[in-house]
Gaussian input, Z-matrix of N, CA and C with variables (Angstrom, degrees):
# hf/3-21g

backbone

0 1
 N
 C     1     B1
 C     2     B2     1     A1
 N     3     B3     2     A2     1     D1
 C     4     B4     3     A3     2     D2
 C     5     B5     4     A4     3     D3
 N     6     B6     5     A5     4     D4
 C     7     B7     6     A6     5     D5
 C     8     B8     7     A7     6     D6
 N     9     B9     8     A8     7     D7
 C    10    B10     9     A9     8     D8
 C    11    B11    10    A10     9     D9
 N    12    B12    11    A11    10    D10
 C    13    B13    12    A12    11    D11
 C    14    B14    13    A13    12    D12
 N    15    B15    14    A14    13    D13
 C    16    B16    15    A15    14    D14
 C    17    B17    16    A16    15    D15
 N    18    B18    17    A17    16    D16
 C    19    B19    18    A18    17    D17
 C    20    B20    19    A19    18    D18
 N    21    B21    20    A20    19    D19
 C    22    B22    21    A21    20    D20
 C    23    B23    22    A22    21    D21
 N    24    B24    23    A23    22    D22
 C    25    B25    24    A24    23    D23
 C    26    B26    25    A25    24    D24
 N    27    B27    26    A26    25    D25
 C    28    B28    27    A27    26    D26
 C    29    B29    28    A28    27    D27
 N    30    B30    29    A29    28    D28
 C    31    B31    30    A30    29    D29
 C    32    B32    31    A31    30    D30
 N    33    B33    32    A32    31    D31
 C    34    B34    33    A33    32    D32
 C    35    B35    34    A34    33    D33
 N    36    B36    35    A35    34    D34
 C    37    B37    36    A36    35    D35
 C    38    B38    37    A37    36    D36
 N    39    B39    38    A38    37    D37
 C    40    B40    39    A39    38    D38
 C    41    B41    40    A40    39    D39
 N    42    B42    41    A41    40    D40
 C    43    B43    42    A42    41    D41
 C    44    B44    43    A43    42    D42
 N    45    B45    44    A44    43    D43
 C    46    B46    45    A45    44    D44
 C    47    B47    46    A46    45    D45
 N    48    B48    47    A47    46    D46
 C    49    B49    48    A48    47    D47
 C    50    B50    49    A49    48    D48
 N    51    B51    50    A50    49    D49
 C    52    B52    51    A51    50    D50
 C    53    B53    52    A52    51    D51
 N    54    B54    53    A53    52    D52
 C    55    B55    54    A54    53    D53
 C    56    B56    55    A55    54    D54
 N    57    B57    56    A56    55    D55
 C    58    B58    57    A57    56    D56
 C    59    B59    58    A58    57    D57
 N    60    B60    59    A59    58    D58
 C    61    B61    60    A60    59    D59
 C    62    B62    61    A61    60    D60
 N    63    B63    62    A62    61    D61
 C    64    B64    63    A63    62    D62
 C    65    B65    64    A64    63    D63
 N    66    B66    65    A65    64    D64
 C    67    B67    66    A66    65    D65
 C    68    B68    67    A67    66    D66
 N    69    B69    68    A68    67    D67
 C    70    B70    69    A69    68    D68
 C    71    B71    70    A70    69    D69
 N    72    B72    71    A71    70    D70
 C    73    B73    72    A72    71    D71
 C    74    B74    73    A73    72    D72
 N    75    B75    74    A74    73    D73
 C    76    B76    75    A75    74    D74
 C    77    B77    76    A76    75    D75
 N    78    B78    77    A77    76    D76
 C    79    B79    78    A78    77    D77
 C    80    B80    79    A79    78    D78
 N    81    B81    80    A80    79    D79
 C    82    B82    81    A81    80    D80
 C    83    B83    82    A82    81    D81
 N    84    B84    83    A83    82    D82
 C    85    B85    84    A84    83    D83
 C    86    B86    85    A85    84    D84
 N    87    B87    86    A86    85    D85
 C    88    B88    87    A87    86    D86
 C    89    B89    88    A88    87    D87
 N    90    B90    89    A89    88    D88
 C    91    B91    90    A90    89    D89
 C    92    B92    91    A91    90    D90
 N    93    B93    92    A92    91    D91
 C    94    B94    93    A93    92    D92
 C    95    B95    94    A94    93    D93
 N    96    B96    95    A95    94    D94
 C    97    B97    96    A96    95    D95
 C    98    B98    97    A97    96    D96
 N    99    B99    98    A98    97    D97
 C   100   B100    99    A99    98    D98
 C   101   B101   100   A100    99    D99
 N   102   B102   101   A101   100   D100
 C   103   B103   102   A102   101   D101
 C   104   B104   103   A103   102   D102
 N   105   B105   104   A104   103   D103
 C   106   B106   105   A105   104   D104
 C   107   B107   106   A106   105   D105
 N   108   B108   107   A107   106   D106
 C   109   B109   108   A108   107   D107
 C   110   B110   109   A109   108   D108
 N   111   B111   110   A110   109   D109
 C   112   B112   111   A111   110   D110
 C   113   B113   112   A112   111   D111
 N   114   B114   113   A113   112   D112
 C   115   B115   114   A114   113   D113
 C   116   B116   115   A115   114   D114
 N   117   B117   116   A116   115   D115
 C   118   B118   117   A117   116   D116
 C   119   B119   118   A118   117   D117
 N   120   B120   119   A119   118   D118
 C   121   B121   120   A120   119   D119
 C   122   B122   121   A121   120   D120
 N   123   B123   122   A122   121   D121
 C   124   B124   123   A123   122   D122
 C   125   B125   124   A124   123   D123
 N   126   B126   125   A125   124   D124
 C   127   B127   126   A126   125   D125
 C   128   B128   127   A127   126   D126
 N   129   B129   128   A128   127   D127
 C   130   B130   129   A129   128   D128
 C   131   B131   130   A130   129   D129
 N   132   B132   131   A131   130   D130
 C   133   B133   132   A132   131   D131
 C   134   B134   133   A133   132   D132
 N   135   B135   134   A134   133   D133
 C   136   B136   135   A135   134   D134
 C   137   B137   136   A136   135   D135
 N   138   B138   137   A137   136   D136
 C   139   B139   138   A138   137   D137
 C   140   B140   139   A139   138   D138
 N   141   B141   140   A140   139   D139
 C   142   B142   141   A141   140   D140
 C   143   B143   142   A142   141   D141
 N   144   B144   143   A143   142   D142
 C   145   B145   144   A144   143   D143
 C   146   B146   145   A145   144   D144
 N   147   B147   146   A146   145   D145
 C   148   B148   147   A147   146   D146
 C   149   B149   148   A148   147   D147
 N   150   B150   149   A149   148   D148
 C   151   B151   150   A150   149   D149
 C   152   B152   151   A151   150   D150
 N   153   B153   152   A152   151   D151
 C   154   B154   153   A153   152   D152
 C   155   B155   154   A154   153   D153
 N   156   B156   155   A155   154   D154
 C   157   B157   156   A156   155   D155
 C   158   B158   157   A157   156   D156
 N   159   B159   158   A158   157   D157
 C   160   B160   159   A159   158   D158
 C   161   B161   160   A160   159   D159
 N   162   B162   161   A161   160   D160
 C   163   B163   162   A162   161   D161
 C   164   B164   163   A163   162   D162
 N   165   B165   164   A164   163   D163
 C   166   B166   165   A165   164   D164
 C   167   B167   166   A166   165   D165
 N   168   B168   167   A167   166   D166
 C   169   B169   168   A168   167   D167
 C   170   B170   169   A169   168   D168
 N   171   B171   170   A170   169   D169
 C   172   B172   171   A171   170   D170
 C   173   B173   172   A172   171   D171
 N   174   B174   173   A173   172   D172
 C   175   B175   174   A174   173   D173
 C   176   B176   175   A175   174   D174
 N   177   B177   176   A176   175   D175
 C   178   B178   177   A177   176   D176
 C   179   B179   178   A178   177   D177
 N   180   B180   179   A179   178   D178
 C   181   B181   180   A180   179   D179
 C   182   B182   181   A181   180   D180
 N   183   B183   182   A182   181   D181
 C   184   B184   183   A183   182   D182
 C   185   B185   184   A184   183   D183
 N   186   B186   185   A185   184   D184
 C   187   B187   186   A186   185   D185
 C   188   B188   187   A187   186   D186
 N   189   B189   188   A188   187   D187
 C   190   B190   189   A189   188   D188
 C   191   B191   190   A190   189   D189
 N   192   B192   191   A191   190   D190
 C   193   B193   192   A192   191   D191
 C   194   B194   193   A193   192   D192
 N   195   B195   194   A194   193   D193
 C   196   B196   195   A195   194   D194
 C   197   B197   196   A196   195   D195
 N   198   B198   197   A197   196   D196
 C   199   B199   198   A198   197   D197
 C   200   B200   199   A199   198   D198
 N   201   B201   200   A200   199   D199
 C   202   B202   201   A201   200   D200
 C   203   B203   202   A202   201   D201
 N   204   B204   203   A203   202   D202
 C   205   B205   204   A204   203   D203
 C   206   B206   205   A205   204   D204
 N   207   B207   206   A206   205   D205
 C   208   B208   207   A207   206   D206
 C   209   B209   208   A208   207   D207
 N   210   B210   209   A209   208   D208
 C   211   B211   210   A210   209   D209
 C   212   B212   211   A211   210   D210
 N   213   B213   212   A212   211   D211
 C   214   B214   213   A213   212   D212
 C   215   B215   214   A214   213   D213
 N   216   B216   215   A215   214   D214
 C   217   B217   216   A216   215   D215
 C   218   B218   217   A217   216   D216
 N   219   B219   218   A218   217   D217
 C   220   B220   219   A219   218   D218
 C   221   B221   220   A220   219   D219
 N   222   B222   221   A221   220   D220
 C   223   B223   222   A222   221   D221
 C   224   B224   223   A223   222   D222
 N   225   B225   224   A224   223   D223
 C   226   B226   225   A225   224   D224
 C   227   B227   226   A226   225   D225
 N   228   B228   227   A227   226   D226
 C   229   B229   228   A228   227   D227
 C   230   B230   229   A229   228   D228
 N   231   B231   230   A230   229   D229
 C   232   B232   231   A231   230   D230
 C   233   B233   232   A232   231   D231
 N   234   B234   233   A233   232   D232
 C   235   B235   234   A234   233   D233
 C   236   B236   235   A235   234   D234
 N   237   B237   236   A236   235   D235
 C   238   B238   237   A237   236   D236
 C   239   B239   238   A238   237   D237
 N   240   B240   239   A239   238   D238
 C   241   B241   240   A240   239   D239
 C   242   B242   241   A241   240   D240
 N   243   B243   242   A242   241   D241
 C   244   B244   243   A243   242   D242
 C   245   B245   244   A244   243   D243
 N   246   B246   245   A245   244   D244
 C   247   B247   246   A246   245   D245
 C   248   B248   247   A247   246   D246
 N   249   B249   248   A248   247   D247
 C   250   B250   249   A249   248   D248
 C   251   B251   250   A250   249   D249
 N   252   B252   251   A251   250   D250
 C   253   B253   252   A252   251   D251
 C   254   B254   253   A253   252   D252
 N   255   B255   254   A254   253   D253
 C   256   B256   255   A255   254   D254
 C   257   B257   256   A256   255   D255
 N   258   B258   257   A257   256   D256
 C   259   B259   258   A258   257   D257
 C   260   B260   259   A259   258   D258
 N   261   B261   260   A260   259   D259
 C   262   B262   261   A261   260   D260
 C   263   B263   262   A262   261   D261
 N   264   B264   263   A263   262   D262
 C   265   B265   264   A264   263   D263
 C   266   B266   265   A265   264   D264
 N   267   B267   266   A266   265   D265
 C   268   B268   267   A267   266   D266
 C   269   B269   268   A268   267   D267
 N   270   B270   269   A269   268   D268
 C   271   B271   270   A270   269   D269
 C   272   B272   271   A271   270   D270
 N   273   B273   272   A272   271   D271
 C   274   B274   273   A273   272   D272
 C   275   B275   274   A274   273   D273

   B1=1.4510
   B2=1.5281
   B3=1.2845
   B4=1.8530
   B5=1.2476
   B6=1.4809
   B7=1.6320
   B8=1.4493
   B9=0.8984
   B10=1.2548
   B11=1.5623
   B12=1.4433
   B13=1.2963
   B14=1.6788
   B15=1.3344
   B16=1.2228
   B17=1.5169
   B18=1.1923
   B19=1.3423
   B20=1.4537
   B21=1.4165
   B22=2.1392
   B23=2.1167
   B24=1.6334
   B25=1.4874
   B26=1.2658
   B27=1.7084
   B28=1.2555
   B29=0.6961
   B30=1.6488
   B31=1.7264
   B32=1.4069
   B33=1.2191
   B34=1.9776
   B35=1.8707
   B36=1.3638
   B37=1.3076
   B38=1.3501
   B39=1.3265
   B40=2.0974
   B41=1.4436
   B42=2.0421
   B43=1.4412
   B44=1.1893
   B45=0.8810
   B46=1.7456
   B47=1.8063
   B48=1.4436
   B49=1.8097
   B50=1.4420
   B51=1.3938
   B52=1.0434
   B53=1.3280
   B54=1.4491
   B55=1.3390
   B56=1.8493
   B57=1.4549
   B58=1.6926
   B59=2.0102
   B60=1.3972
   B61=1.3148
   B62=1.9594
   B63=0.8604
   B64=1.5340
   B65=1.4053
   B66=1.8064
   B67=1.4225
   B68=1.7873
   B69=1.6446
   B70=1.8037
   B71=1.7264
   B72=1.0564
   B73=1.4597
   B74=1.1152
   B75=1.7335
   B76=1.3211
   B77=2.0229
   B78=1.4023
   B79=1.5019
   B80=1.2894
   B81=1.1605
   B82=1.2859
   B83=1.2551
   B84=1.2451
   B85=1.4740
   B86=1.0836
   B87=1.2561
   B88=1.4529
   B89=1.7055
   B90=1.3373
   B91=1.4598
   B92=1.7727
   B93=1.5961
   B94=1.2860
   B95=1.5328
   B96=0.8124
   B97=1.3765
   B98=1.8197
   B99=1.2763
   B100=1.4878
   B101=2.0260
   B102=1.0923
   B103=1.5645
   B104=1.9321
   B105=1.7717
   B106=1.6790
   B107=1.2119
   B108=1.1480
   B109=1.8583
   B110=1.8547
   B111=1.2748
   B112=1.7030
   B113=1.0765
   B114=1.7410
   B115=1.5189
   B116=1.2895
   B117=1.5205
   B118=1.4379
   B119=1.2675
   B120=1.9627
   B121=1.0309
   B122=1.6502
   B123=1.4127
   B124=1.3229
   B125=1.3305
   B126=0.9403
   B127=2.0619
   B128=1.5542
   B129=1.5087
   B130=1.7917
   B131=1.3460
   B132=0.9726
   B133=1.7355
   B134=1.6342
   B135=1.2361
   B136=1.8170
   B137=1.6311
   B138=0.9857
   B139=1.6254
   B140=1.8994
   B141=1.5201
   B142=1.5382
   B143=1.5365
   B144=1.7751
   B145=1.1658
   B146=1.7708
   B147=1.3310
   B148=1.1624
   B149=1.1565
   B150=1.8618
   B151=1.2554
   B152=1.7733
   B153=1.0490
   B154=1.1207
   B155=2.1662
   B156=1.6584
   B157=1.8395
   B158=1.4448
   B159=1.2699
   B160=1.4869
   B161=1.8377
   B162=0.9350
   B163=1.2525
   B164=1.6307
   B165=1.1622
   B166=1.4636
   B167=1.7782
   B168=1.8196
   B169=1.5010
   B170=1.1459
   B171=1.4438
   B172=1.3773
   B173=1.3404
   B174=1.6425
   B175=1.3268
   B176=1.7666
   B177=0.8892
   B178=2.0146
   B179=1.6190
   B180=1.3821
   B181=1.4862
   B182=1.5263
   B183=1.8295
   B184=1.4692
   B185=1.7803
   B186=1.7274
   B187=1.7025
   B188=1.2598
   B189=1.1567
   B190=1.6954
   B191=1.9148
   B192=1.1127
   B193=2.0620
   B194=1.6362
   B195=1.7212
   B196=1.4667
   B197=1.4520
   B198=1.4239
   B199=1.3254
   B200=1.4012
   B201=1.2199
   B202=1.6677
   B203=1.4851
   B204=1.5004
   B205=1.2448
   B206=1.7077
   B207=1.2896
   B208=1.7849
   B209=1.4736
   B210=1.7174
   B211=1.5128
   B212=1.4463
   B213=1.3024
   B214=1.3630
   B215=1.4868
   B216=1.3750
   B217=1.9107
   B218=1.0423
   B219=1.0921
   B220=1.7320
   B221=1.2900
   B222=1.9897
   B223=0.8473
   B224=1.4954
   B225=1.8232
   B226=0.9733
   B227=1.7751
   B228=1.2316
   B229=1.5170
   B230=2.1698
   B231=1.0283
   B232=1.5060
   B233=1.3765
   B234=1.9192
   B235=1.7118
   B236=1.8969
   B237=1.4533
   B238=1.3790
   B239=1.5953
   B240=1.7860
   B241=1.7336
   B242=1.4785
   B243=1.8781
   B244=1.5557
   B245=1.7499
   B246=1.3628
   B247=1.0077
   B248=1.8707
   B249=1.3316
   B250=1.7948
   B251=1.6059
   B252=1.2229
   B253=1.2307
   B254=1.3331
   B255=1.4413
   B256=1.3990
   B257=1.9630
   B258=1.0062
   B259=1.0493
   B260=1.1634
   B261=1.4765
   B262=1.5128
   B263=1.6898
   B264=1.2748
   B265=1.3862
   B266=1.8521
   B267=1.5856
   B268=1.8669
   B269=1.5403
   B270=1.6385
   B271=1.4530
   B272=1.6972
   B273=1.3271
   B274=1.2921
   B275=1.5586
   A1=108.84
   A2=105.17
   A3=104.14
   A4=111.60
   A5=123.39
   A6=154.85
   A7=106.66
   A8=127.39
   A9=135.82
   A10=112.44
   A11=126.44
   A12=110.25
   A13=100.14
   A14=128.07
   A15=121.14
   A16=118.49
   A17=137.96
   A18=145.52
   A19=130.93
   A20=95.70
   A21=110.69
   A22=77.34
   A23=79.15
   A24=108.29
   A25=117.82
   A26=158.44
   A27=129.96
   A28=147.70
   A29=152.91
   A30=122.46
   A31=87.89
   A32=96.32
   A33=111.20
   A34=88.98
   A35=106.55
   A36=110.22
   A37=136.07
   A38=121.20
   A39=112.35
   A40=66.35
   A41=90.44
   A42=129.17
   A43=126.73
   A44=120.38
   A45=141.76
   A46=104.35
   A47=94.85
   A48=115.64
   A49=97.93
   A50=143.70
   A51=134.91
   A52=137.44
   A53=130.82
   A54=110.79
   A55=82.22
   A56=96.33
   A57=94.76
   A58=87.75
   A59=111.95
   A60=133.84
   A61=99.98
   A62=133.66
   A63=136.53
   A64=92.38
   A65=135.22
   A66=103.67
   A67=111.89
   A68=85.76
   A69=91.23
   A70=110.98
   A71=116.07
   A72=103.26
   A73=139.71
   A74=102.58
   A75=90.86
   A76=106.78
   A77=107.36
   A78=105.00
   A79=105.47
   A80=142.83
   A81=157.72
   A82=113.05
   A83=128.57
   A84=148.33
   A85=121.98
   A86=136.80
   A87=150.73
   A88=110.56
   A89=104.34
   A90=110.30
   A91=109.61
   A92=123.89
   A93=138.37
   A94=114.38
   A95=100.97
   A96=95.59
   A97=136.04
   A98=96.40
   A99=114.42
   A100=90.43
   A101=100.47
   A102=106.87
   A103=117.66
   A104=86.49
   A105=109.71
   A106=116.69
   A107=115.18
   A108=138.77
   A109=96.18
   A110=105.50
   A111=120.25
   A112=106.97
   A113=111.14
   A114=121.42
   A115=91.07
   A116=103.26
   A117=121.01
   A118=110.39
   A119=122.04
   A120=134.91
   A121=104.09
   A122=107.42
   A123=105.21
   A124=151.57
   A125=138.55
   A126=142.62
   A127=83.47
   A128=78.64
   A129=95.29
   A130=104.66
   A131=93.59
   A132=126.15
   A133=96.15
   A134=131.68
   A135=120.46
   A136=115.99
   A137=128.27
   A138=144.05
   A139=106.05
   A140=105.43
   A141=102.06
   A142=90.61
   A143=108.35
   A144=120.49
   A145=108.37
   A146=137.97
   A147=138.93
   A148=125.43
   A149=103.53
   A150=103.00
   A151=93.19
   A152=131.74
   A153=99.53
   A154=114.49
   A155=85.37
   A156=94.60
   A157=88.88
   A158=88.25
   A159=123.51
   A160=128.12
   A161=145.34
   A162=128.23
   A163=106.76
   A164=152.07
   A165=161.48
   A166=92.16
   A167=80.83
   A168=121.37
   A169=112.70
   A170=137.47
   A171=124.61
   A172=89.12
   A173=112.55
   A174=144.22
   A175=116.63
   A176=112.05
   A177=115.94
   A178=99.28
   A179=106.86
   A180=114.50
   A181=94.31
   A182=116.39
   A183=110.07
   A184=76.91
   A185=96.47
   A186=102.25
   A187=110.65
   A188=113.70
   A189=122.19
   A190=97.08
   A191=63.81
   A192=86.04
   A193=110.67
   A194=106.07
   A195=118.86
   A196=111.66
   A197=117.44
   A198=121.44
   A199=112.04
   A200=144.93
   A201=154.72
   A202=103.13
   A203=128.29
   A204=132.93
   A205=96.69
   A206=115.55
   A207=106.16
   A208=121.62
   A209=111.53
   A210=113.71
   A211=122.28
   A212=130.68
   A213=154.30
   A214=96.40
   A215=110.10
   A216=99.61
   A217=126.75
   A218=126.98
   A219=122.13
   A220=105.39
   A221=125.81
   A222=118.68
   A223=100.98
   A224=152.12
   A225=141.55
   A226=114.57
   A227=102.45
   A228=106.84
   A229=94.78
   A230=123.13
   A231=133.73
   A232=124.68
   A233=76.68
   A234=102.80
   A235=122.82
   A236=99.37
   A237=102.06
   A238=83.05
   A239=125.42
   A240=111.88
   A241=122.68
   A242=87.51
   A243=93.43
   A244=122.93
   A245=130.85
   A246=161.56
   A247=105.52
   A248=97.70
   A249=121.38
   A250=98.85
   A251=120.20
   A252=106.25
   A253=117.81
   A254=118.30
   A255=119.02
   A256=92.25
   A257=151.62
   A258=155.73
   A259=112.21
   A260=135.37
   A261=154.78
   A262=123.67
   A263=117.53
   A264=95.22
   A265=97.19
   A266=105.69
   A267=118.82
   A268=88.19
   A269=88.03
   A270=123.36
   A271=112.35
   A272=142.90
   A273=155.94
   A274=107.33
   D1=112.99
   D2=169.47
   D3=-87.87
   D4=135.20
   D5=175.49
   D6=-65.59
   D7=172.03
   D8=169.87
   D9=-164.22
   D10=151.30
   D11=-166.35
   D12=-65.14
   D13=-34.97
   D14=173.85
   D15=-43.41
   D16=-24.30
   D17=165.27
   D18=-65.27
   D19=-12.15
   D20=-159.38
   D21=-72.71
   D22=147.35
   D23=-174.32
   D24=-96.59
   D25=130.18
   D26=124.26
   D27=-43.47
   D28=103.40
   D29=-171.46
   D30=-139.41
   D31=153.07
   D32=-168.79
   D33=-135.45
   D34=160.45
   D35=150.59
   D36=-144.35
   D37=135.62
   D38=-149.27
   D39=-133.21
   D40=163.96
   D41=152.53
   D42=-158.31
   D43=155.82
   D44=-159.86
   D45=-123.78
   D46=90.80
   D47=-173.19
   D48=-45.43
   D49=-62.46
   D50=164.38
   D51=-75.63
   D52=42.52
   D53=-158.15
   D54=-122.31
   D55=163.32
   D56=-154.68
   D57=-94.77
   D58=152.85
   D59=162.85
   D60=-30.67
   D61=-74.60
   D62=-159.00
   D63=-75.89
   D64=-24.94
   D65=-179.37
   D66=-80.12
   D67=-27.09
   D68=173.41
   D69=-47.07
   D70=-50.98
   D71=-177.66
   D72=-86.97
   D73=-0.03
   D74=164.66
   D75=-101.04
   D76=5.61
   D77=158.75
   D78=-73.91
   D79=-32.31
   D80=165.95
   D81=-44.88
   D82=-51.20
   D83=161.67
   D84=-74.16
   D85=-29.95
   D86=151.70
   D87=-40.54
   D88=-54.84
   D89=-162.30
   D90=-109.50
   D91=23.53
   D92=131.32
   D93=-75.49
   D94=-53.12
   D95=165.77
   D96=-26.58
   D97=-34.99
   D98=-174.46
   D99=-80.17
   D100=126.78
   D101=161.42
   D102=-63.83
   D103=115.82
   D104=-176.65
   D105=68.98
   D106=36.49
   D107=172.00
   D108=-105.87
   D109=118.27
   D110=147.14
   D111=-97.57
   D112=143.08
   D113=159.49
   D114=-147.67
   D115=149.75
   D116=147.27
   D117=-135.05
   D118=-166.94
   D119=-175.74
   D120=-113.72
   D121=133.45
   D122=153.05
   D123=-114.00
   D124=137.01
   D125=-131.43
   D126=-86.42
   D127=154.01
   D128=-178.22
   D129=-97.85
   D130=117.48
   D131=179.79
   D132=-61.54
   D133=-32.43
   D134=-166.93
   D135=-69.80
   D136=124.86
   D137=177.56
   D138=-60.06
   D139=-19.61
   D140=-164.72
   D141=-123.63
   D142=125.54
   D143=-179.68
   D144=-71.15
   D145=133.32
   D146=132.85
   D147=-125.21
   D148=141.34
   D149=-149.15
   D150=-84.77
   D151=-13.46
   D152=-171.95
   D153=-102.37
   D154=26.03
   D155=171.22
   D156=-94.94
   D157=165.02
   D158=156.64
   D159=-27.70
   D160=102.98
   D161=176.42
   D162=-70.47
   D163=28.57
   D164=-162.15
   D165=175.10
   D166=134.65
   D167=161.21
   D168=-60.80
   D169=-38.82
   D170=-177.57
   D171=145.73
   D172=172.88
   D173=-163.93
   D174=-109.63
   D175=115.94
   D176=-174.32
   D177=-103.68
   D178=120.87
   D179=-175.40
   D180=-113.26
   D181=142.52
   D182=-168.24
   D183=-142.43
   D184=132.75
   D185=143.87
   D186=-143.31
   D187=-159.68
   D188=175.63
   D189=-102.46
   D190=147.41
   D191=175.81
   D192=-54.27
   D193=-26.63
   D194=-170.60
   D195=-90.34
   D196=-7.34
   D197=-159.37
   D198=-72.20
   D199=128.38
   D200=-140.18
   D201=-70.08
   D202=126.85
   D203=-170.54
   D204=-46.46
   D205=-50.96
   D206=-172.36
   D207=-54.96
   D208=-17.27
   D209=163.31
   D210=-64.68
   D211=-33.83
   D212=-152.35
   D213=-104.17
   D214=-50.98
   D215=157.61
   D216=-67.14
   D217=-3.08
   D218=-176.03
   D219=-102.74
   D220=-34.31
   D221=-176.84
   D222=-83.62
   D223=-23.48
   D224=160.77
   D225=-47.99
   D226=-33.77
   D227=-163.68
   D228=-83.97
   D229=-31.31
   D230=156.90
   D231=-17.02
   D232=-74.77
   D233=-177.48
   D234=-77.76
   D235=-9.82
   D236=-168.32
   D237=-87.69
   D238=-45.86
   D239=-177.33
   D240=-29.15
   D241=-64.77
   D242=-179.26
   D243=-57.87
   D244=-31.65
   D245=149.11
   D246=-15.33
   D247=-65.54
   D248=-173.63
   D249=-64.22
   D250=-24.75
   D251=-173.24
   D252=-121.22
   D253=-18.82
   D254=-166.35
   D255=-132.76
   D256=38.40
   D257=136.29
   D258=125.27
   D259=-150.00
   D260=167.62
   D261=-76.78
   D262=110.19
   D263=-167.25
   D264=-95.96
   D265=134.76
   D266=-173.57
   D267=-115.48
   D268=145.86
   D269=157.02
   D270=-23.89
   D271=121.49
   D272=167.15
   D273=-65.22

């Protein structure tokens, strides 16, 4: 597959220390939704269970550099919902 600079990707990755496994995915699901938005989930890397962390490492959001400013607002406006209610989302 040849690239083209039109192809170069964004992808960032945040998490929310407390936010429960099932709300992650449906933020996860929330923000596919947005046309030319990737997300997935990422596994928690920690060896020591606590129950009141996170069962997931955090969330990887992917678009293209080209993707229409109103996509990039919808997914800011997404992350600030979940944000308002379940805490601060930090750098992964």
């Amino acid at each position: 597959m040849i690239q083209t600079a039109q192809d170069k990707k964004l992808r960032y990755q945040i998490c929310c220390e407390k936010l429960p496994l099932a709300v992650y995915r449906e933020v996860a699901a929330h923000l596919r939704q947005v046309e030319g938005v990737e997300t997935g989930l990422i596994p928690q890397q920690s060896q020591h269970f606590d129950y009141t962390q996170s069962q997931v490492g955090g969330l990887w959001v992917e678009y293209s550099e080209q993707v229409n400013p109103g996509a990039r607002q919808q997914v800011d406006r997404i992350l600030a919902y979940y944000s308002d209610r379940f805490g601060p989302w930090e750098p992964s």
